[in-house]
Biopython code that builds the backbone (N, CA, C, O; Angstrom):
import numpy as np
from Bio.PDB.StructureBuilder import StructureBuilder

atoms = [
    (1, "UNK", "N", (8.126, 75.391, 40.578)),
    (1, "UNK", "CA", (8.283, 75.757, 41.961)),
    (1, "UNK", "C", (8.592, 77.245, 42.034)),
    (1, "UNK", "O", (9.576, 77.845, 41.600)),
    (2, "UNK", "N", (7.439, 77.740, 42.733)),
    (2, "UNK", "CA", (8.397, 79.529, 43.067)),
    (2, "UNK", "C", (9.397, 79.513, 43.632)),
    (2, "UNK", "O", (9.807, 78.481, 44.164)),
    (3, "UNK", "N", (10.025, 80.600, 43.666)),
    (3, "UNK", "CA", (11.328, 80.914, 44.605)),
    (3, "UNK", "C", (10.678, 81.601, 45.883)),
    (3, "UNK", "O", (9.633, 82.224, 45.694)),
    (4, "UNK", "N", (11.075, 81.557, 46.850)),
    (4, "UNK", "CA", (10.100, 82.572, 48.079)),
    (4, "UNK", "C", (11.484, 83.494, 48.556)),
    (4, "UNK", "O", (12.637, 83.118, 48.771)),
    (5, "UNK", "N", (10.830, 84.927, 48.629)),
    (5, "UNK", "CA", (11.660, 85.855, 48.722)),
    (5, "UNK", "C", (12.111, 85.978, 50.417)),
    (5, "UNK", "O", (11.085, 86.018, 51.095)),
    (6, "UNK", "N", (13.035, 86.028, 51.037)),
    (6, "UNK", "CA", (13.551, 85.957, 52.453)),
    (6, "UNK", "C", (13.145, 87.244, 53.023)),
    (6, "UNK", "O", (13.135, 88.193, 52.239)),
    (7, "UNK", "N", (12.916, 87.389, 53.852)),
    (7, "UNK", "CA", (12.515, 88.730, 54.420)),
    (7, "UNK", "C", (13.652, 89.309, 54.462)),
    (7, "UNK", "O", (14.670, 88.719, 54.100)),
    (8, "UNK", "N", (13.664, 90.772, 54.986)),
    (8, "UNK", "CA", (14.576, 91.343, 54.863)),
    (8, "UNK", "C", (15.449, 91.766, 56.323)),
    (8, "UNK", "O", (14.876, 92.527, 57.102)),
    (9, "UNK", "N", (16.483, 91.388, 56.581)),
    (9, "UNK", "CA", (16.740, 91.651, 57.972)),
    (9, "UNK", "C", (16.185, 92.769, 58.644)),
    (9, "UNK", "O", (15.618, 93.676, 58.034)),
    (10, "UNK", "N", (16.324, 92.744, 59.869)),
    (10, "UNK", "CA", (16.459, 93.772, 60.803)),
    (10, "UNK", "C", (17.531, 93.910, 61.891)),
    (10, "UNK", "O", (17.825, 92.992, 62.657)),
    (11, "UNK", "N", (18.125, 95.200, 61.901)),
    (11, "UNK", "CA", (19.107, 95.045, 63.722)),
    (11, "UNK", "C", (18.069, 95.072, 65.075)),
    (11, "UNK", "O", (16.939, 95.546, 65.199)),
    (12, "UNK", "N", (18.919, 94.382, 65.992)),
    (12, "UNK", "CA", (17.882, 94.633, 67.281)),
    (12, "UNK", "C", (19.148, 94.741, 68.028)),
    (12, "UNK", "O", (20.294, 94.504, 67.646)),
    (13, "UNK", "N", (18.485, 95.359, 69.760)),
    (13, "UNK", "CA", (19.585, 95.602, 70.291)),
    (13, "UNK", "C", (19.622, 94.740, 71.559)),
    (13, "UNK", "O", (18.979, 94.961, 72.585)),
    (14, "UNK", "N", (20.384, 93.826, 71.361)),
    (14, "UNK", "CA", (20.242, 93.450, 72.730)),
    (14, "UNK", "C", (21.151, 93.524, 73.899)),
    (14, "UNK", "O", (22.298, 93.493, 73.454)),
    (15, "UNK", "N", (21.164, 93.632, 75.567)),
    (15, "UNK", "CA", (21.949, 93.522, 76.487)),
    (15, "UNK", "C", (22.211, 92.750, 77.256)),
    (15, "UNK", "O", (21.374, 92.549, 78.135)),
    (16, "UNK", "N", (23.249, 92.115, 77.270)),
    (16, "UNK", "CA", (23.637, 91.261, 78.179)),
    (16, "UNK", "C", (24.769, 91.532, 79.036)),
    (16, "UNK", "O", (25.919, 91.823, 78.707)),
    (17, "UNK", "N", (24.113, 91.349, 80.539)),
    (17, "UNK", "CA", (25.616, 91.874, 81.533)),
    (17, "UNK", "C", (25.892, 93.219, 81.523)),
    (17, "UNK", "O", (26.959, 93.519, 82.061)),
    (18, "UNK", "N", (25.017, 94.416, 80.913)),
    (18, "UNK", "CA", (25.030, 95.816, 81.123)),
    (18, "UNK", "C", (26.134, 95.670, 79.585)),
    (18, "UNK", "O", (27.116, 96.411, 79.614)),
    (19, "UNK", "N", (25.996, 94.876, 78.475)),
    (19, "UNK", "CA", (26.448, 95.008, 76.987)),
    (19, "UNK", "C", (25.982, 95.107, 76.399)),
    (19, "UNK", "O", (24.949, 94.445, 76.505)),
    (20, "UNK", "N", (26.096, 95.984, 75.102)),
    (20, "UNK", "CA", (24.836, 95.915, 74.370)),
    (20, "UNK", "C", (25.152, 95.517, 72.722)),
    (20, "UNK", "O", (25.926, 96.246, 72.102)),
    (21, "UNK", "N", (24.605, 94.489, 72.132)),
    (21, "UNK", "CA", (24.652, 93.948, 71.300)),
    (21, "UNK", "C", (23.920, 94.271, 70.334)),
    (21, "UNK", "O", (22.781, 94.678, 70.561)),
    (22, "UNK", "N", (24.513, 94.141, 68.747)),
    (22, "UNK", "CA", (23.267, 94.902, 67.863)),
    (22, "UNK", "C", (23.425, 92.916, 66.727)),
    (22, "UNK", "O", (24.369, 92.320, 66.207)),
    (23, "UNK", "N", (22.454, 92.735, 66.820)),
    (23, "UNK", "CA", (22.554, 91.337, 65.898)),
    (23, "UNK", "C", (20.932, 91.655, 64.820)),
    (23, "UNK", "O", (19.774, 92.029, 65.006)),
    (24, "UNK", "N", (21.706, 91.271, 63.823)),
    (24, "UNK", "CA", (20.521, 90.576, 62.509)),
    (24, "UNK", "C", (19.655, 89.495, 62.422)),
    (24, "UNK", "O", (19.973, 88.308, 62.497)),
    (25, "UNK", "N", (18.352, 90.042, 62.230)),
    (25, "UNK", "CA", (17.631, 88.423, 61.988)),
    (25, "UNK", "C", (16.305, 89.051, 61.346)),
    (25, "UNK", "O", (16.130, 90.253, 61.145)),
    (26, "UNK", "N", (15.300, 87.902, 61.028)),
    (26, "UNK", "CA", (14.023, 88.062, 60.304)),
    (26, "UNK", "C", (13.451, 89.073, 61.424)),
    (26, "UNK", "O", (13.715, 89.147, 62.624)),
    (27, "UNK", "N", (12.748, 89.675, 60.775)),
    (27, "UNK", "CA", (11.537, 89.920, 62.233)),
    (27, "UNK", "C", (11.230, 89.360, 63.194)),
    (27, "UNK", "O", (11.370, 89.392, 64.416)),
    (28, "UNK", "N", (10.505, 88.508, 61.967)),
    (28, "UNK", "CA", (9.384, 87.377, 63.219)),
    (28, "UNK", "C", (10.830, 86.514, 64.543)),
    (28, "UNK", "O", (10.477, 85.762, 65.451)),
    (29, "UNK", "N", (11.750, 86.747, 64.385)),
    (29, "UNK", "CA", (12.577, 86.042, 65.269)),
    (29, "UNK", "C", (13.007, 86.940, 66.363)),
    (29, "UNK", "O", (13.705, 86.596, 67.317)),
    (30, "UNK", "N", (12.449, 88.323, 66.105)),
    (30, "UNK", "CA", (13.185, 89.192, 67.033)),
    (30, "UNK", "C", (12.944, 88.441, 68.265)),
    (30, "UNK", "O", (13.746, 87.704, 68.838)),
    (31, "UNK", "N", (11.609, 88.748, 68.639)),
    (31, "UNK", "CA", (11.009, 88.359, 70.012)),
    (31, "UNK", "C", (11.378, 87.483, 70.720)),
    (31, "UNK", "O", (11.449, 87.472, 71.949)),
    (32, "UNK", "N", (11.757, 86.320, 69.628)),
    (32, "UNK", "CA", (12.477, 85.064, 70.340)),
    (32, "UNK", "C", (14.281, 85.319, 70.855)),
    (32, "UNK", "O", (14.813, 84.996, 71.917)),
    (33, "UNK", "N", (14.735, 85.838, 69.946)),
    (33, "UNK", "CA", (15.924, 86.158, 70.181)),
    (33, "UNK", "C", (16.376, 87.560, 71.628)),
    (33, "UNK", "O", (17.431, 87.773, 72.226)),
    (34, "UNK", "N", (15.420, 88.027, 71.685)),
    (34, "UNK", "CA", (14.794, 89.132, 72.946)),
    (34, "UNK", "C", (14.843, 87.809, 73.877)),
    (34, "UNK", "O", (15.843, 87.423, 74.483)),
    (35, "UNK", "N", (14.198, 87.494, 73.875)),
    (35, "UNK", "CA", (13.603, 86.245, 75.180)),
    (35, "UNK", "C", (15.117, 85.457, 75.132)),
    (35, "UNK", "O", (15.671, 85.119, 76.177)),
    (36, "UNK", "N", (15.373, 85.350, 74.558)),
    (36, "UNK", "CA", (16.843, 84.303, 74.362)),
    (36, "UNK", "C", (18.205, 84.912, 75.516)),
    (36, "UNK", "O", (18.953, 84.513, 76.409)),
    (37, "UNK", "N", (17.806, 86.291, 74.626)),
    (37, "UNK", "CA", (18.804, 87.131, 75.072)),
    (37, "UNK", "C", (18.849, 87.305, 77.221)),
    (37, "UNK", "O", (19.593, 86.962, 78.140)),
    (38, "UNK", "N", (17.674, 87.967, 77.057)),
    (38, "UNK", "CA", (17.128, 88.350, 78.614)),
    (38, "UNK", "C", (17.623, 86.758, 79.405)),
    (38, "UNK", "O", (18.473, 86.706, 80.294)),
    (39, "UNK", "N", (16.985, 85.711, 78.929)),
    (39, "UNK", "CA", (17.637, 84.091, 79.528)),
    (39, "UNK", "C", (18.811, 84.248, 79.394)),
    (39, "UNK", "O", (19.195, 84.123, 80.557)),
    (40, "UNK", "N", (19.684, 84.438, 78.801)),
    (40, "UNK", "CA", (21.260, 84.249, 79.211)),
    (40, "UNK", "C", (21.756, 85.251, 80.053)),
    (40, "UNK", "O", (22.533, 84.904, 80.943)),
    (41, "UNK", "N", (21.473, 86.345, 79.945)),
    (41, "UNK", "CA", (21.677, 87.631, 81.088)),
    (41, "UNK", "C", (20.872, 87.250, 82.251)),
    (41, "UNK", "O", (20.884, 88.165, 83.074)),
    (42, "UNK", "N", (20.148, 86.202, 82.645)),
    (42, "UNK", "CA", (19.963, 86.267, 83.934)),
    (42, "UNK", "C", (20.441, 85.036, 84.572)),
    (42, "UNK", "O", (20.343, 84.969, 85.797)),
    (43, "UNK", "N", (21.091, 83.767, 83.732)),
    (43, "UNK", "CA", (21.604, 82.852, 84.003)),
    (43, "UNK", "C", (23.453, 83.745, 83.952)),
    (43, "UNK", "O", (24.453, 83.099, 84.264)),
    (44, "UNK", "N", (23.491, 84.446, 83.746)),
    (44, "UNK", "CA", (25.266, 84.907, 83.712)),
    (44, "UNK", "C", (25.198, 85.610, 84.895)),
    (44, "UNK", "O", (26.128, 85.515, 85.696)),
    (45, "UNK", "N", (23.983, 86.485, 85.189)),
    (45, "UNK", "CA", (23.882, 87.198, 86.134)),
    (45, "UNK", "C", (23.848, 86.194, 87.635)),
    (45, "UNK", "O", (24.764, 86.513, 88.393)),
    (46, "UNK", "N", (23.152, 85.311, 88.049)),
    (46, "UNK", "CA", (23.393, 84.097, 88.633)),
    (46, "UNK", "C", (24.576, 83.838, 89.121)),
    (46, "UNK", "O", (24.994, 83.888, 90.278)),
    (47, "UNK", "N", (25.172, 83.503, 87.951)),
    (47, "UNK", "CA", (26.668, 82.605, 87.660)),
    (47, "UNK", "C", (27.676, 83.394, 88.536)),
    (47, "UNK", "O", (28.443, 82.933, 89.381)),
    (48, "UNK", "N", (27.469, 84.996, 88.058)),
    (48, "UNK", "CA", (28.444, 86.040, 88.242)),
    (48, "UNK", "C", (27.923, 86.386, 89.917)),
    (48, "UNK", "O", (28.714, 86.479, 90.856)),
    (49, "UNK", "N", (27.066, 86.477, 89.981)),
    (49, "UNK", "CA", (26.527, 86.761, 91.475)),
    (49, "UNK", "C", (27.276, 85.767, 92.797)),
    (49, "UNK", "O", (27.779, 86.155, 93.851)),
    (50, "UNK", "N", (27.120, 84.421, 92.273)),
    (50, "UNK", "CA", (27.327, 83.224, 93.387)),
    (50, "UNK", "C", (29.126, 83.078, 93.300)),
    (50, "UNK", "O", (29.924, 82.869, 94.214)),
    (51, "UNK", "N", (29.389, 83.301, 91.675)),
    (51, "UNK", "CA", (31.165, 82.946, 91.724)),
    (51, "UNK", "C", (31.580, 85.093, 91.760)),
    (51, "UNK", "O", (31.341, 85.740, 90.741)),
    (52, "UNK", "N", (31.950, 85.541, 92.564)),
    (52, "UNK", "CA", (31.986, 86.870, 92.098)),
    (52, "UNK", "C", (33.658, 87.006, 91.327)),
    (52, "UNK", "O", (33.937, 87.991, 90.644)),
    (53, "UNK", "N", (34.517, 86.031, 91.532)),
    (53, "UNK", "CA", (36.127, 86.049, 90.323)),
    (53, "UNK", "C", (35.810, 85.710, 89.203)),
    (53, "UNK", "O", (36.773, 85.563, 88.449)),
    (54, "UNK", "N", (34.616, 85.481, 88.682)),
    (54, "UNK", "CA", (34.388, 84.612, 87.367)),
    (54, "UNK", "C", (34.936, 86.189, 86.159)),
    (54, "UNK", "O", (34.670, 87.336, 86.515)),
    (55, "UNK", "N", (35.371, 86.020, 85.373)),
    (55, "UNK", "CA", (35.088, 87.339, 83.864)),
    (55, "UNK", "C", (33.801, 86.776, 83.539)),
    (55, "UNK", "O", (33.089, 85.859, 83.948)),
    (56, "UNK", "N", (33.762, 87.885, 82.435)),
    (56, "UNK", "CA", (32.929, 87.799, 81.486)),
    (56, "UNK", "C", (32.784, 86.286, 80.485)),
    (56, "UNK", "O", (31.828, 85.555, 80.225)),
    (57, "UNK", "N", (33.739, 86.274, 80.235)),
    (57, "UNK", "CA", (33.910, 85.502, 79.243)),
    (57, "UNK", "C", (33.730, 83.613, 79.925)),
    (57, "UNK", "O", (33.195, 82.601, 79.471)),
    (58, "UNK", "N", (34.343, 83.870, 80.934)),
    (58, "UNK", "CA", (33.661, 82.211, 81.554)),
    (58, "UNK", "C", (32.770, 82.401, 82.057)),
    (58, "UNK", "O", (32.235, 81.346, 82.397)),
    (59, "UNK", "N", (32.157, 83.384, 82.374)),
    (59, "UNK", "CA", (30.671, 83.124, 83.326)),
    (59, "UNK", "C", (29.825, 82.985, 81.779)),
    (59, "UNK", "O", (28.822, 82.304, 81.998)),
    (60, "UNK", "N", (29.882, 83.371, 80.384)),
    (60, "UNK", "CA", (29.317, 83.118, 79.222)),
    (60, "UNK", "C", (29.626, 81.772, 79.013)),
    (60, "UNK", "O", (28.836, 81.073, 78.379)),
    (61, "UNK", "N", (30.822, 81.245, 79.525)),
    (61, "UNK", "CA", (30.820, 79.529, 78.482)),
    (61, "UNK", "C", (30.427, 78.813, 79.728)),
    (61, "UNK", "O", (30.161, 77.611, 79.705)),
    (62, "UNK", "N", (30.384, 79.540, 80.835)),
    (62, "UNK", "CA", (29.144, 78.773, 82.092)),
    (62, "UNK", "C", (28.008, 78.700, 82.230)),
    (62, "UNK", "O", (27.448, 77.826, 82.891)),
    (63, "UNK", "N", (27.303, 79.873, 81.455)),
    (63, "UNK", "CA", (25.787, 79.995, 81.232)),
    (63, "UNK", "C", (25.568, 78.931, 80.102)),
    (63, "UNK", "O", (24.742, 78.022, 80.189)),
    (64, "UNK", "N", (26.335, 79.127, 79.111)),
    (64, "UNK", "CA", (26.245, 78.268, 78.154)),
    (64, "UNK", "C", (25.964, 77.053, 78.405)),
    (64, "UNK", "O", (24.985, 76.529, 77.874)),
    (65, "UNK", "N", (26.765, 76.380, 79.260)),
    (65, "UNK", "CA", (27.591, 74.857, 79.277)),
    (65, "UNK", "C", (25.851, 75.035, 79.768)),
    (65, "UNK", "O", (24.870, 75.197, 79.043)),
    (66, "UNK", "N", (25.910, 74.966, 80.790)),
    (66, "UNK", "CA", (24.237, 74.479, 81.765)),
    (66, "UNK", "C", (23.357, 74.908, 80.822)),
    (66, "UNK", "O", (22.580, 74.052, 80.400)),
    (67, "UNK", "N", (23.274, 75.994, 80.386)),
    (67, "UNK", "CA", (21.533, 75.939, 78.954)),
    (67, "UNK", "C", (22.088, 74.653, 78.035)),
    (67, "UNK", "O", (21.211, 73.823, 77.796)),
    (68, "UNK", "N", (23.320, 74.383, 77.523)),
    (68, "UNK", "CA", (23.138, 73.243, 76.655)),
    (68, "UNK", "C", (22.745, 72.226, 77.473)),
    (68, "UNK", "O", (21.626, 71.779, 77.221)),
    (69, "UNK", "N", (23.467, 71.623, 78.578)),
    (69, "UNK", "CA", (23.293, 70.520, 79.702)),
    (69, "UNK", "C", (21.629, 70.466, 79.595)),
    (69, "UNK", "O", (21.097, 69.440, 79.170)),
    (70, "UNK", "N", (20.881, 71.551, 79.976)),
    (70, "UNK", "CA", (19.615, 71.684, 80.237)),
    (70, "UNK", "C", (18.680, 71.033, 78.984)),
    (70, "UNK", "O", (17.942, 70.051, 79.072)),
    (71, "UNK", "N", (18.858, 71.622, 78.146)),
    (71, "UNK", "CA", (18.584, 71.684, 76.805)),
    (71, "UNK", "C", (18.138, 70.347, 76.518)),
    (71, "UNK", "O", (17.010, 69.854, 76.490)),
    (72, "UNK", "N", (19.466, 69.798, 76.279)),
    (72, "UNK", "CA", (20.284, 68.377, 75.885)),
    (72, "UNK", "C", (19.203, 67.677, 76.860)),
    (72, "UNK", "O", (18.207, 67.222, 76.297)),
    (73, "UNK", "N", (19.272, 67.571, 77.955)),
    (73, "UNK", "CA", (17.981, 66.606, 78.771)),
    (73, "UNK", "C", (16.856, 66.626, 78.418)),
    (73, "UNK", "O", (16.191, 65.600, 78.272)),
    (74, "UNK", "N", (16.446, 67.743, 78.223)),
    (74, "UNK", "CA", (15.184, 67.951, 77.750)),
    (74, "UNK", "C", (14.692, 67.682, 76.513)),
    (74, "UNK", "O", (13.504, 67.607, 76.200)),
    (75, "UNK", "N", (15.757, 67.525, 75.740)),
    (75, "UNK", "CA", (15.469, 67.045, 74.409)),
    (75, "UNK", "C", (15.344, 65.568, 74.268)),
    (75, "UNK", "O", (14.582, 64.876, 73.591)),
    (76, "UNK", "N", (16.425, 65.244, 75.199)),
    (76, "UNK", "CA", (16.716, 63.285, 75.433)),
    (76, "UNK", "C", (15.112, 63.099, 75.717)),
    (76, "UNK", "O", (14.398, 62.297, 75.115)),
    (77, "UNK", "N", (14.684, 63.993, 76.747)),
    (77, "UNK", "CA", (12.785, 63.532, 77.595)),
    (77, "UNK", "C", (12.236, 63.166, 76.645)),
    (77, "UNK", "O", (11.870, 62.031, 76.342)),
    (78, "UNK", "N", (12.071, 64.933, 75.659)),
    (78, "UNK", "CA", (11.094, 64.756, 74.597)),
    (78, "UNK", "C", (11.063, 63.510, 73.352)),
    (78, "UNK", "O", (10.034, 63.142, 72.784)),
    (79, "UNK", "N", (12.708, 62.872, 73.043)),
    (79, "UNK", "CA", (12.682, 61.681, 71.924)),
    (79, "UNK", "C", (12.219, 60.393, 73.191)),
    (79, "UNK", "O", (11.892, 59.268, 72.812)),
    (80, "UNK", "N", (12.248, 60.680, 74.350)),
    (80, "UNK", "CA", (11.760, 59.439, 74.755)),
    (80, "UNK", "C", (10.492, 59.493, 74.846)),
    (80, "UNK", "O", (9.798, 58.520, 74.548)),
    (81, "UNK", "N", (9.822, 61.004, 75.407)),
    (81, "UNK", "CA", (8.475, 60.694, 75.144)),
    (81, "UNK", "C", (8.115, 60.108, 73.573)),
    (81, "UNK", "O", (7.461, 59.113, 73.263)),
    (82, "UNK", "N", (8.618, 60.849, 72.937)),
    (82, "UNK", "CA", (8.113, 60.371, 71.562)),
    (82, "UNK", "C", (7.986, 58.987, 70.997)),
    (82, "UNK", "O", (7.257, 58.546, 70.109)),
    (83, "UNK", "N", (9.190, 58.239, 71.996)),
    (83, "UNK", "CA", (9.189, 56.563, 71.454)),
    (83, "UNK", "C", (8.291, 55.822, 72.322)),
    (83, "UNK", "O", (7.935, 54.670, 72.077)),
    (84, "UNK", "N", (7.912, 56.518, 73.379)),
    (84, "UNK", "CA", (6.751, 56.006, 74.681)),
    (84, "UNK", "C", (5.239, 56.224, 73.438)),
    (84, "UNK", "O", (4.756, 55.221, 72.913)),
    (85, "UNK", "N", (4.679, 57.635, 73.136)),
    (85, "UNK", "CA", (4.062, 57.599, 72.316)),
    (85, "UNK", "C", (3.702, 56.914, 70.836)),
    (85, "UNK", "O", (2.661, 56.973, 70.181)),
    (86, "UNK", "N", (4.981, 56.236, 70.562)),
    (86, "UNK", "CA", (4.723, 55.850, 69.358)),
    (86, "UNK", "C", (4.683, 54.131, 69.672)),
    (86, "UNK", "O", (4.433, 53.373, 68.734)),
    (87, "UNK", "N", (4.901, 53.685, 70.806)),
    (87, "UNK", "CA", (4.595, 52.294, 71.483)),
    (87, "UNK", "C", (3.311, 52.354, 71.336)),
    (87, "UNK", "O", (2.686, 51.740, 70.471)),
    (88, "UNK", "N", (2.670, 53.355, 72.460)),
    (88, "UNK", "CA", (1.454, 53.342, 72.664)),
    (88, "UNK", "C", (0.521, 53.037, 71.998)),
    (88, "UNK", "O", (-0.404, 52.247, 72.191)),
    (89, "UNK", "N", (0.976, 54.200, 70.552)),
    (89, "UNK", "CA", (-0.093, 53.795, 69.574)),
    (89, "UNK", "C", (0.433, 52.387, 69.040)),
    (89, "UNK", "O", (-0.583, 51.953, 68.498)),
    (90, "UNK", "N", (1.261, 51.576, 68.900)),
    (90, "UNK", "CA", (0.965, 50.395, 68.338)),
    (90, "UNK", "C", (0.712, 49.497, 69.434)),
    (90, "UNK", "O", (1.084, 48.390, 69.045)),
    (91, "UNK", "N", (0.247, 49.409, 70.662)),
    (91, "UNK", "CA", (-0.443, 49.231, 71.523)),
    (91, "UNK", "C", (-1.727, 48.797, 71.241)),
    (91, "UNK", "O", (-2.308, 47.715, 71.154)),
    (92, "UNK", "N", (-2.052, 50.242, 71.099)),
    (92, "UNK", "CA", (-3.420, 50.725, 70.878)),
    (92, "UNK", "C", (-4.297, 50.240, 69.551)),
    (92, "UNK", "O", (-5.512, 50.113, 69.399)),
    (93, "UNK", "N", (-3.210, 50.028, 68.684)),
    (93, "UNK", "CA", (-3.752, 49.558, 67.058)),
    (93, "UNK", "C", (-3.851, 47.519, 67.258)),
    (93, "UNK", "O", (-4.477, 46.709, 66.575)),
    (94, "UNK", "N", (-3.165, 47.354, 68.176)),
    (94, "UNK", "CA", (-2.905, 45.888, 68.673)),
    (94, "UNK", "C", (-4.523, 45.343, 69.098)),
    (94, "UNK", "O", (-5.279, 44.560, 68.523)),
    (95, "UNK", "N", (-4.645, 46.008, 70.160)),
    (95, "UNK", "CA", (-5.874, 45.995, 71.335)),
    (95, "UNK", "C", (-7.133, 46.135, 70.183)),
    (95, "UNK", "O", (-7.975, 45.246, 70.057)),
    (96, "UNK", "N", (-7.132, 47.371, 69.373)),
    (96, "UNK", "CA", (-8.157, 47.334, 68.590)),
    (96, "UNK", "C", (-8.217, 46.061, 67.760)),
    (96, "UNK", "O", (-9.379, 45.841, 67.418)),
    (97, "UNK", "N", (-7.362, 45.157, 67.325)),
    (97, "UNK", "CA", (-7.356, 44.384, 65.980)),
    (97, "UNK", "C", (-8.042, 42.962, 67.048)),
    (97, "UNK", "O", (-8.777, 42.076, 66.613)),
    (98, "UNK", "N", (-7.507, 43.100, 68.617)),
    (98, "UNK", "CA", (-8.262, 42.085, 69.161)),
    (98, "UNK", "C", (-9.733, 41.792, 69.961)),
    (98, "UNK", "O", (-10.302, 40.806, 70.429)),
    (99, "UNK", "N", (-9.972, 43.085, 69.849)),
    (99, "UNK", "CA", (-11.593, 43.666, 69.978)),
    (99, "UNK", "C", (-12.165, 43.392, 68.510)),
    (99, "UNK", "O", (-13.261, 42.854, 68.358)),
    (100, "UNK", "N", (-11.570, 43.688, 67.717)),
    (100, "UNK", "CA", (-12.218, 43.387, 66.337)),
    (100, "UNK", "C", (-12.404, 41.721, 66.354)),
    (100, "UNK", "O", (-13.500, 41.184, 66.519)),
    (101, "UNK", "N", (-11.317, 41.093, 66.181)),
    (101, "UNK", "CA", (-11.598, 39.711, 66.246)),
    (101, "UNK", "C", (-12.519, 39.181, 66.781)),
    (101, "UNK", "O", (-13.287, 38.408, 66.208)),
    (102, "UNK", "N", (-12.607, 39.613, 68.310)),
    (102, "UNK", "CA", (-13.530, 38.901, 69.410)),
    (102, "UNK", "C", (-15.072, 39.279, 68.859)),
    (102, "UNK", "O", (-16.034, 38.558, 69.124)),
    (103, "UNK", "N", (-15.175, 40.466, 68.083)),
    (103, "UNK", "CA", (-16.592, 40.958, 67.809)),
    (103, "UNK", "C", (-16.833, 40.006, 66.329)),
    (103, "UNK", "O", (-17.886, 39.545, 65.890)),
    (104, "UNK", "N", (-15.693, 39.934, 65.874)),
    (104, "UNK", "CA", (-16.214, 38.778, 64.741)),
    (104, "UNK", "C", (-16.091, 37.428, 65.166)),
    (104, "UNK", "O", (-16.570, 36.534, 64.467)),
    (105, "UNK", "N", (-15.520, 37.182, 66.203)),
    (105, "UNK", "CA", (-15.661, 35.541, 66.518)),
    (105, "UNK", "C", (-16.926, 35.622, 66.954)),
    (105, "UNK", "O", (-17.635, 34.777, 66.406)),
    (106, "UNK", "N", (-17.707, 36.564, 68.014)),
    (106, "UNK", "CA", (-18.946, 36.168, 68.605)),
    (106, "UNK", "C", (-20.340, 36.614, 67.680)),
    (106, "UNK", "O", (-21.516, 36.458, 68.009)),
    (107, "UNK", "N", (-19.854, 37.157, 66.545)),
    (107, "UNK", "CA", (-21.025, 37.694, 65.529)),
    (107, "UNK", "C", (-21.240, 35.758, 64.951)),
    (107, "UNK", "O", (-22.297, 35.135, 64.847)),
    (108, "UNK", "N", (-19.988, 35.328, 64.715)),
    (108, "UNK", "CA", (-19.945, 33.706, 64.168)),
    (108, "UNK", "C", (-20.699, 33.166, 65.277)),
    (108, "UNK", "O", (-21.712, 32.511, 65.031)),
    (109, "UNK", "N", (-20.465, 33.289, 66.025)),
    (109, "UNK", "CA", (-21.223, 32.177, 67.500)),
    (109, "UNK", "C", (-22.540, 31.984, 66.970)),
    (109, "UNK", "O", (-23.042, 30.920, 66.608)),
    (110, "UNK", "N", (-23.321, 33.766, 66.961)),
    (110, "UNK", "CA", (-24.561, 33.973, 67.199)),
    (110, "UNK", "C", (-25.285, 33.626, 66.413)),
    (110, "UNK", "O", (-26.495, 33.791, 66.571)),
]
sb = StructureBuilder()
sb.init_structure("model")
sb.init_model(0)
sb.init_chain("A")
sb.init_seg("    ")
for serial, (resi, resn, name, xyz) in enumerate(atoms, 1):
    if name == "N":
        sb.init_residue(resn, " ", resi, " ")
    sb.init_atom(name, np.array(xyz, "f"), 0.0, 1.0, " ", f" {name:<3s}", serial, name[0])
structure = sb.get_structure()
């Protein structure tokens, strides 16, 4: 087995709430972590807009709480789609085995 060599970090800078943050990661993750970033600065920005006594620091474990809340549902959807899909196909493998039959019971008829 090779060993595979890790890329090598990079800093990026990101802002949230007029802050500016310097965090490490692969490359290829910057972009996502950019996009990550900009989503929580506009869900704090929100938060901070509608409650204007909130700090910093709870309007962050308020953005938080609701992206996990959010998250968390959306993830519950996706394992249910997944158990809807995986019915289906044994559904589907069912239906075929009784189309098969019927085409060999009436091949016997004929």
């Amino acid at each position: 087995m090779t060993e595979q060599k890790s890329q090598p970090k990079i800093n990026i800078k990101l802002s949230i709430m007029q802050r500016e943050y310097t965090v490490a990661c692969q490359e290829d993750e910057s972009a996502g972590l950019i996009e990550a970033a900009a989503y929580l600065d506009k869900h704090m920005r929100l938060i901070s807009a509608n409650s204007r006594v909130l700090g910093m620091d709870r309007c962050a474990v308020m953005a938080g709480l609701n992206i996990s809340y959010s998250f968390l549902k959306l993830q519950k959807l996706a394992d249910n789609n997944q158990h809807v899909g995986a019915r289906l196909e044994k559904l589907h493998d069912q239906v075929e085995k009784v189309i098969t039959n019927i085409q060999q019971d009436m091949e016997h008829v004929a």
